[in-house]
C-alpha positions as CSV (number, residue, x, y, z in Angstrom):
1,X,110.4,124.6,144.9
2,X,111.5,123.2,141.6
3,X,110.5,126.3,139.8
4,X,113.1,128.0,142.3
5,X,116.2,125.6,140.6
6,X,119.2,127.0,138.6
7,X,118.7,125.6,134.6
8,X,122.0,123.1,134.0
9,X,121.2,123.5,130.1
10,X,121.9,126.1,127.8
11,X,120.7,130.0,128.8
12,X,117.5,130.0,126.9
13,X,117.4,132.7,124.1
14,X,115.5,136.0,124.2
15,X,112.8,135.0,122.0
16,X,112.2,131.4,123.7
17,X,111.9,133.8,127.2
18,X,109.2,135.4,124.7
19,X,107.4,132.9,123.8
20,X,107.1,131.3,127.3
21,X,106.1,134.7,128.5
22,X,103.0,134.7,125.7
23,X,102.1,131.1,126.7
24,X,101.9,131.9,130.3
25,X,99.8,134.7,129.4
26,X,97.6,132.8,127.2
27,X,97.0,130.2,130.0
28,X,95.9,132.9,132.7
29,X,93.8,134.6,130.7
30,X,92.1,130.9,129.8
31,X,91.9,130.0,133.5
32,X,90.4,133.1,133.7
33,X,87.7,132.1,131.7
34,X,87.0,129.0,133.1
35,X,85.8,130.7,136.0
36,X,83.7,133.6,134.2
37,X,80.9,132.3,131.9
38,X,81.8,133.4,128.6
39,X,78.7,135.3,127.3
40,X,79.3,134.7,123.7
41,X,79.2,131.1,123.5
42,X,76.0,130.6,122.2
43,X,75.9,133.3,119.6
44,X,78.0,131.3,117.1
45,X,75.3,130.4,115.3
46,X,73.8,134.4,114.8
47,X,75.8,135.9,112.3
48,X,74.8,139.5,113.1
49,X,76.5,139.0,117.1
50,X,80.2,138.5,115.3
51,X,80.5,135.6,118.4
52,X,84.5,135.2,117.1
53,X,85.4,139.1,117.0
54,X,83.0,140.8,119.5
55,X,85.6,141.0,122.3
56,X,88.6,142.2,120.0
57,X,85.2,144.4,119.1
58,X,84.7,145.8,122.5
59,X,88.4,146.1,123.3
60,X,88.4,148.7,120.2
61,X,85.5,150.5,121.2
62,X,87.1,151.0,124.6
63,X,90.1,152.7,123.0
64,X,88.0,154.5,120.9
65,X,86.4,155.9,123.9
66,X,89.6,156.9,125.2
67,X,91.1,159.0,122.0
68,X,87.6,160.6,121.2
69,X,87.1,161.1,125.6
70,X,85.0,164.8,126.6
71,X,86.7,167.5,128.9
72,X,84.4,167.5,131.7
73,X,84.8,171.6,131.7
74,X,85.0,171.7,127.9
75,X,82.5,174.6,128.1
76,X,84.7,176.7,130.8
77,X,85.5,180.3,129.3
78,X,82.9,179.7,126.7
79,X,79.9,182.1,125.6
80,X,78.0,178.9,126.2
81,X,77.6,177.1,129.4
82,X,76.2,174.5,130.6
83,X,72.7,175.5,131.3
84,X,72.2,176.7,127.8
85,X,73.5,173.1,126.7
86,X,70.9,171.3,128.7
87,X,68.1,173.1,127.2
88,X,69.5,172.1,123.9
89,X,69.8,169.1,124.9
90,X,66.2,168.8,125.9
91,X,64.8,170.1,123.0
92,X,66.8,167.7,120.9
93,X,65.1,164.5,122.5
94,X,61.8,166.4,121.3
95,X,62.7,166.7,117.9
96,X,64.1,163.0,118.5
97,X,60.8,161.6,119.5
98,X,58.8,163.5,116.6
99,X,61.1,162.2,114.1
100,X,60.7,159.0,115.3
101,X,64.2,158.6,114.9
102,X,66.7,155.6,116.8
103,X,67.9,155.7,119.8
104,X,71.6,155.5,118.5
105,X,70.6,158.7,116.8
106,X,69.7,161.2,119.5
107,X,73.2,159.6,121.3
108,X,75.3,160.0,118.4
109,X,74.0,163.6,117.7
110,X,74.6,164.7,121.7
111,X,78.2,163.1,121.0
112,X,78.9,164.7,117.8
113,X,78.1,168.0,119.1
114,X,79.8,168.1,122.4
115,X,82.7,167.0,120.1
116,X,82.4,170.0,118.3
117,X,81.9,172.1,121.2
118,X,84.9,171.6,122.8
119,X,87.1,172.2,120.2
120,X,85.4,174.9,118.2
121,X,84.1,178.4,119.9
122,X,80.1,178.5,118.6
123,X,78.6,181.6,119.6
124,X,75.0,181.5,121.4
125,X,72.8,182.3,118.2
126,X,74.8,179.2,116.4
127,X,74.0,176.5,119.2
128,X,71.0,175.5,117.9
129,X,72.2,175.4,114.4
130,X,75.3,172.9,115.9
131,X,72.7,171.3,117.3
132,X,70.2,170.3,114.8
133,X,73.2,169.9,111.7
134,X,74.6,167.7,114.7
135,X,71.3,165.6,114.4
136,X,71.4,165.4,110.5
137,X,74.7,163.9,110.8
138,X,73.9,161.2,113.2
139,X,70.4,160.4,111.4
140,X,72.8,159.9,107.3
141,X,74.6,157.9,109.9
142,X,72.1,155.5,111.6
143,X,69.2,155.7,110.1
144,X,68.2,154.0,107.0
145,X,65.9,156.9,105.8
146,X,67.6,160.4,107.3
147,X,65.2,163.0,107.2
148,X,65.2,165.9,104.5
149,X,67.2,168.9,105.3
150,X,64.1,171.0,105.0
151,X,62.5,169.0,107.7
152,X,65.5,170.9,110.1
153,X,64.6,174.0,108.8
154,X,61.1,173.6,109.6
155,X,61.6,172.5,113.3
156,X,64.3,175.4,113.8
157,X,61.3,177.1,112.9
158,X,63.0,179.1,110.2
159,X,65.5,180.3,112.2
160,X,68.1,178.8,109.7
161,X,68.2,178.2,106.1
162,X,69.1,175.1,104.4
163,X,72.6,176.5,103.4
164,X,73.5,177.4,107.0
165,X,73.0,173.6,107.8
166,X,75.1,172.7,104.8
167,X,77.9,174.9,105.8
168,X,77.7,174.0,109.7
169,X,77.8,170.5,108.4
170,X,80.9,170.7,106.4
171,X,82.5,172.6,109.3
172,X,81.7,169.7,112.1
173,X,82.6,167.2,109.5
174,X,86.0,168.7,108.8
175,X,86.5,169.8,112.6
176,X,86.2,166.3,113.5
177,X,88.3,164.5,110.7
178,X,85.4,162.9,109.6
179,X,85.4,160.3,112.6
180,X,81.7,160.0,113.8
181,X,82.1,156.5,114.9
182,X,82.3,156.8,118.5
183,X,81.7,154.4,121.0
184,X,78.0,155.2,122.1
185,X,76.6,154.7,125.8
186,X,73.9,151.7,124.2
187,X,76.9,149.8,123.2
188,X,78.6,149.5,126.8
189,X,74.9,149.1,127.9
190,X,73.7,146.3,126.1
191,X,77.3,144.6,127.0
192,X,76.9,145.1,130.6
193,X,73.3,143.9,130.6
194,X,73.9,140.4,128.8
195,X,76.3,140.2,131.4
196,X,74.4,140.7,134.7
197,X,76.0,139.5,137.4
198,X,78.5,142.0,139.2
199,X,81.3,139.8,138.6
200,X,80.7,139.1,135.1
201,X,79.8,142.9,134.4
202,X,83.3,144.0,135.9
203,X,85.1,141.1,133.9
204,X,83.2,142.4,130.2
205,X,82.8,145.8,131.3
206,X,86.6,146.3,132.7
207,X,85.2,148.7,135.1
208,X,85.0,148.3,139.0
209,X,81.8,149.9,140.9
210,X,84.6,152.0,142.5
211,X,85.3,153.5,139.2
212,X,81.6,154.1,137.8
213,X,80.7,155.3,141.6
214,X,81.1,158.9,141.0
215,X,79.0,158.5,137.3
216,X,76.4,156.8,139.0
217,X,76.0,159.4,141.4
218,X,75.7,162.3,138.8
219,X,72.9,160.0,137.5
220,X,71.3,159.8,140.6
221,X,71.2,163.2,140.8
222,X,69.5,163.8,137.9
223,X,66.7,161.3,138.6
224,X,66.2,162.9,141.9
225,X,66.2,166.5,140.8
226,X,63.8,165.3,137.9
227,X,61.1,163.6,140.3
228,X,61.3,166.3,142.8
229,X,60.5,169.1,140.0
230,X,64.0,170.5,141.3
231,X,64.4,171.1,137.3
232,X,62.3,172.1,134.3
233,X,64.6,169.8,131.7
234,X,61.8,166.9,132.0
235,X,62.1,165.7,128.0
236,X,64.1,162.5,128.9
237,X,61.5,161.6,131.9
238,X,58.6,162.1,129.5
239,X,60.2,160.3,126.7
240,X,60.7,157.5,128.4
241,X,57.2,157.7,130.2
242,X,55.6,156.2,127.1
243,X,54.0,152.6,126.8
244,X,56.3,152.3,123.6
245,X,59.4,152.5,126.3
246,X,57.6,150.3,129.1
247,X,57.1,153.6,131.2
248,X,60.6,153.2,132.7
249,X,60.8,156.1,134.0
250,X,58.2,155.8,136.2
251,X,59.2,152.4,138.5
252,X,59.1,153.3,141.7
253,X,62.8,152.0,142.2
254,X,63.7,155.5,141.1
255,X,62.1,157.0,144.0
256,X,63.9,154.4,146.4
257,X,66.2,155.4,149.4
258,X,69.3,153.9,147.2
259,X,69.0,156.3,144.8
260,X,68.5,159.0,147.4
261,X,71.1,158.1,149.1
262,X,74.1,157.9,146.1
263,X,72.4,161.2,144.9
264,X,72.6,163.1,148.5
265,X,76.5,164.1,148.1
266,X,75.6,165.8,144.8
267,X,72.6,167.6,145.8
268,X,72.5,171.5,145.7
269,X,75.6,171.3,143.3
270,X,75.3,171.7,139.8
């Protein structure tokens, strides 16, 4: 019980009590490491991976998620609800796919307009035109070639001009503070799957299944409701039916009993 023993020498100062406090600190987190397999190690060598910053990297992005977080009932009170937002949504994977635009696109867009949502009143006949300026904003943001604004005017089939994108998109941009860089789902995604392993997800993820339970049931959900034909928003299914996306939605694991059974508390609520 030595550590238990009464110091005979001087009372050590605030900042040495500091210092030994950051040491200790530093240690655990290294022992810590020793026992998880750090993921990054071989990436040194890949510019592009940022090998020395991509924790710090994730650490922000977690923050991020945090500050720029949605209301779950953002749309309560609202003219639009949440119905009329899913068929937006929808649609909005279809322009997606016939632009042939990224996948950090279409997210970027869903997360740039529910931003906007929740803090500005849009009236029904403006959704779509959130919704497609929302689109323009996160294709001049990720892509390297954006399509032309007329090319949003012709899949709105004319139901906007040009101008009313322009405006809408100097509204959203000011609404939001200019901020579009938030933390997208592919980001946590592609952490968690170089990390496999439950442990090693939970350690880079910082989440425990406890605390993605109730997500991962809402997901369920959806994948039931969408093979059952218990809903007619099917974009995302057919989408990822392709050959070019490896037909994933297709695998029979999404028909299992597991995914039944996380989904059966959920089903026949919206």
């Amino acid at each position: 019980m030595a550590l238990l023993r009464r110091p005979t020498g001087p009372s050590p100062t605030p900042e040495d009590v500091s210092m030994k406090e950051e040491n200790l600190c530093q240690a655990f987190s290294d022992a810590l490491l020793c026992k998880i397999e750090d993921i990054d190690n071989e990436d040194w060598e890949n510019p592009q991976l940022c090998s020395d910053y991509v924790k710090d990297i994730y650490q922000y992005l977690r923050q991020l998620e945090v500050l720029q977080s949605i209301n779950p009932h953002f749309l309560d009170g609202r003219d639009i609800n949440g119905r009329m937002r899913a068929i937006l949504v929808d649609w909005l994977v279809q322009v997606h796919s016939k632009f042939r635009l990224l996948q950090e696109t279409l997210y970027m867009c869903v997360g740039i307009m529910d931003r906007f949502l929740q803090v500005q009143p849009v009236s029904r006949k403006k959704l779509q035109l959130v919704g497609i300026t929302a689109l323009l904003l996160a294709s001049k943001y990720e892509e390297m070639f954006s399509p032309n604004i007329e090319d949003f005017v012709y899949i709105t089939d004319n139901a906007y001009t040009s101008s009313q994108i322009r405006e809408m998109e100097t509204l959203i941009l000011k609404e939001l503070k200019f901020e579009l860089g938030r933390p997208l789902p592919l980001h946590f995604l592609r952490r968690a799957s170089k990390a496999g392993e439950n442990l090693k997800q939970q350690y880079y993820t910082g989440y425990t299944e406890n605390e993605v339970l109730e997500v991962m049931q809402h997901m369920a959900k959806n994948v039931v409701k969408v093979n059952e034909n218990l809903t007619k928003f099917i974009a995302i299914k057919n989408k990822y039916a392709s050959s070019k996306l490896l037909k994933i939605s297709m695998i029979p694991q999404l028909n299992s009993k597991a995914v039944k059974d996380l989904a059966s508390p959920l089903i026949g609520r919206s």
